[in-house]
N, C-alpha and C positions, 0 to 999 in steps of 0.2 A: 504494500500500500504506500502512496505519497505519503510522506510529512508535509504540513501544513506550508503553503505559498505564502505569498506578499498580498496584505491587503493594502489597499492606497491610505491613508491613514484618514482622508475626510469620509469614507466610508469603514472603517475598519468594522465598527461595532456594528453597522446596522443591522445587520442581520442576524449575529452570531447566540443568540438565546432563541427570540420569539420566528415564528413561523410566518409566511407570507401567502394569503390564500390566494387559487385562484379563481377565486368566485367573479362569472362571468352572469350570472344569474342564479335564484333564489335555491334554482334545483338542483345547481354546479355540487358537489360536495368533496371535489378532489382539495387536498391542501399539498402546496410544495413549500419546499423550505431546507435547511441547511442548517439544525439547529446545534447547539452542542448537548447531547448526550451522555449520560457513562454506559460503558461498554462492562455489558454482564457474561457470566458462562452460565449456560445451563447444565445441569445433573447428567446430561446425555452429551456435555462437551458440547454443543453450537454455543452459538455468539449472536446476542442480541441485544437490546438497549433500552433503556429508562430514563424518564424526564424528571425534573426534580419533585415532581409528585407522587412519580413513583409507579404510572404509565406503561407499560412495557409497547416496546415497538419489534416484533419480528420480522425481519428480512427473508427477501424472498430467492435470496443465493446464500449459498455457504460462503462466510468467510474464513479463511485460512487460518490465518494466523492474528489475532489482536495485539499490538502495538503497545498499547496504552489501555490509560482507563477513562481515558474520556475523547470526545473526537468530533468534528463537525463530521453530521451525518446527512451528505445530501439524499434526499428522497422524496416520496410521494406517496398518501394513501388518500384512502376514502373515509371523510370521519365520520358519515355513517354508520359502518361496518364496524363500529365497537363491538369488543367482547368483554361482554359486564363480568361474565364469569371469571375470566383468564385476567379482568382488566388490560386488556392489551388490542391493537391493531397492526394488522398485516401491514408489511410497506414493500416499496418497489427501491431499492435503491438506483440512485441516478447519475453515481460516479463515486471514486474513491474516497474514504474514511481522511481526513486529514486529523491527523492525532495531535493532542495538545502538550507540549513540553511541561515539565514540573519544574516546581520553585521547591529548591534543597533544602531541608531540616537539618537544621544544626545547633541543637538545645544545649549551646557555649553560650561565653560570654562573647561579643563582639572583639575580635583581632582588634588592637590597636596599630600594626602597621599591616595597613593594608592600602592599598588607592580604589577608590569607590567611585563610582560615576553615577551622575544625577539621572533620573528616570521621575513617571508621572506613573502614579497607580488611580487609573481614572476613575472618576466617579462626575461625571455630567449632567445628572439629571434622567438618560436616558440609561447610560452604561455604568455599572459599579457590580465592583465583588460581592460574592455572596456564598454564605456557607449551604452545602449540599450535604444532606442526611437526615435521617432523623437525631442522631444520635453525634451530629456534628464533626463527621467524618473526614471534608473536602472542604478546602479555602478559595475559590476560584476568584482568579486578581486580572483584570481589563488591563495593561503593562503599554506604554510607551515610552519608547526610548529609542539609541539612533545606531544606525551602523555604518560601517566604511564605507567611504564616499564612491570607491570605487568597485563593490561589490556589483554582480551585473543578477539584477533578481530576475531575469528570463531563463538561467544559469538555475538548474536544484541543484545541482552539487557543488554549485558553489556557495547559494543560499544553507543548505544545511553544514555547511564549514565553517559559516560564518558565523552562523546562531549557534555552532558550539563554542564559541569563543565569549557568551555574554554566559555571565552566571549568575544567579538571583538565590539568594541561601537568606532563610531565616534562622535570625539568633535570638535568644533568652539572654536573661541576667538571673543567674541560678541564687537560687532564695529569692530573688524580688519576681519571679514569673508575676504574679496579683499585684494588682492595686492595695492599696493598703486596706480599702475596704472589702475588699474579696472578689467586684462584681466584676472584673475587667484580668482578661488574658491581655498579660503586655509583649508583642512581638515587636520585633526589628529587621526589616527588608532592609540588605544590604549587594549592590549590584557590581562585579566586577568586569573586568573584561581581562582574556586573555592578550597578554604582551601589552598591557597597558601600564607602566610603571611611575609615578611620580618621581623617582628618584634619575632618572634621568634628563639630560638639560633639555630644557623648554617643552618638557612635557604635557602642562598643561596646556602653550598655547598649540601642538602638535595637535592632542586629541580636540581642541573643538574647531580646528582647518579640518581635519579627515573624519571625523566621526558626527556627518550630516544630516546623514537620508535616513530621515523620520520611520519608523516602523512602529505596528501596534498588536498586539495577539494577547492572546488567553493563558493564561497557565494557571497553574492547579498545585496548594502543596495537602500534604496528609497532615492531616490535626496530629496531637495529641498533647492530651492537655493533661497535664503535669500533675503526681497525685490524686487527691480527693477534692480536690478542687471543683467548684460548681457555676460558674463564672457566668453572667449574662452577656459580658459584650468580649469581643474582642479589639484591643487598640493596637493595631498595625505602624508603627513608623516608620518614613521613607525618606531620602535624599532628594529632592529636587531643588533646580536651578533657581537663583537666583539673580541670572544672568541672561540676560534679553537675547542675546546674540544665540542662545541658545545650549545646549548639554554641556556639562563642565565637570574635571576632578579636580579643579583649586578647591582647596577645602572653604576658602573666606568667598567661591561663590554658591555655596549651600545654604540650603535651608533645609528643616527640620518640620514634614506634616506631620499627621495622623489622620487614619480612616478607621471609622470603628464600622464594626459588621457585628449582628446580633446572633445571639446561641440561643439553640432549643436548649431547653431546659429539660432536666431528668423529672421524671412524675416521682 
């Protein structure tokens, strides 16, 4: 299967959760779309998928091999044709699974020498991270940020050479995981790039001449929350620019967000 392409970044998110009908009229009832899924195994080894309510969608080819655990799933079915029992609908798949990259757990404290590069973990109004499960399994984070100016995205093998070079690792501060009052998981996105180094001369103004062209995607890390802890929210910190001209690893041009995302709670 493809790993995931280049979306243009004025379009990245539109489409990537919700579905796009093609209601041409009252009686139309096919839906197409391209949403992002997680990718399940059945008892019997197939491979099929769930929405975040929990939905099941069966494919109407075998798939090979699964990737990942979650994927834009381009397809189309009839939402008439639920199955109350099964909870589920048959689909027609309409091209290759593009799998989502993950954001790395690493429940340390934050490296003090390291060179960290500024990114946006979006939240617009329309597009923002959201946890997936009941049981608050999945973090899935909206990420933009920029890659070498001269990478050629018509190029997949060049494109996935490139994006192995960006790395997105969450850290902890062991004993302060909570808030002081309990209700908040405190995490720390912290973004590197390969052969990206500060300590070399004019580093900083190198990376923001070559590291231009805007990119935006999805990824996904695995919870786990620390303990007996019972937390309502979770408070995400990130690095973003301070700097108009655009992405930077000068540390005096950073700043310090937060996005909080809300947890189910244990009955």
């Amino acid at each position: 299967m493809k790993t995931m392409k280049f979306f243009m970044l004025a379009s990245a998110f539109a489409s990537m959760i919700g579905f796009s009908s093609c209601l041409n009229g009252e009686t139309n009832t096919t839906i197409q779309g391209a949403p992002i899924l997680k990718v399940e195994s059945s008892f019997m080894g197939g491979t099929y998928f769930t929405d975040i309510s929990g939905v099941k969608y069966i494919p109407n080819k075998e798939i090979l091999s699964a990737e990942g655990k979650f994927a834009y799933v381009p397809m189309q079915y009839d939402y008439s044709l639920y199955n109350q029992q099964e909870n589920s609908y048959d689909i027609t798949l309409l091209g290759d699974l593009s799998y989502l990259r993950t954001v790395t757990a690493n429940y340390t404290e934050i490296p003090q020498e390291q060179t960290t590069a500024t990114l946006d973990v979006v939240d617009d109004g329309y597009n923002a991270g959201l946890v997936w499960g009941a049981n608050n399994e999945y973090l899935l984070l909206p990420l933009s940020y920029t890659l070498h100016k001269d990478v050629d995205r018509n190029d997949e093998d060049e494109m996935n050479e490139e994006l192995r070079k960006h790395n997105f690792i969450i850290y902890t501060i062991p004993g302060k995981e909570f808030s002081e009052n309990g209700d908040s998981l405190k995490l720390y996105l912290r973004y590197t790039i390969q052969g990206v180094d500060l300590s070399e001369e004019d580093a900083a103004k190198k990376y923001s001449e070559e590291y231009t062209s805007k990119y935006a995607d999805y990824r996904y890390l695995q919870l786990n929350i620390p303990g007996s802890g019972n937390p309502k929210w979770i408070r995400l910190e990130f690095e973003k620019s301070n700097n108009y001209n655009g992405a930077t690893i000068a540390p005096n041009e950073k700043t310090r967000e937060v996005r909080s995302y809300q947890l189910y709670q244990k009955k």
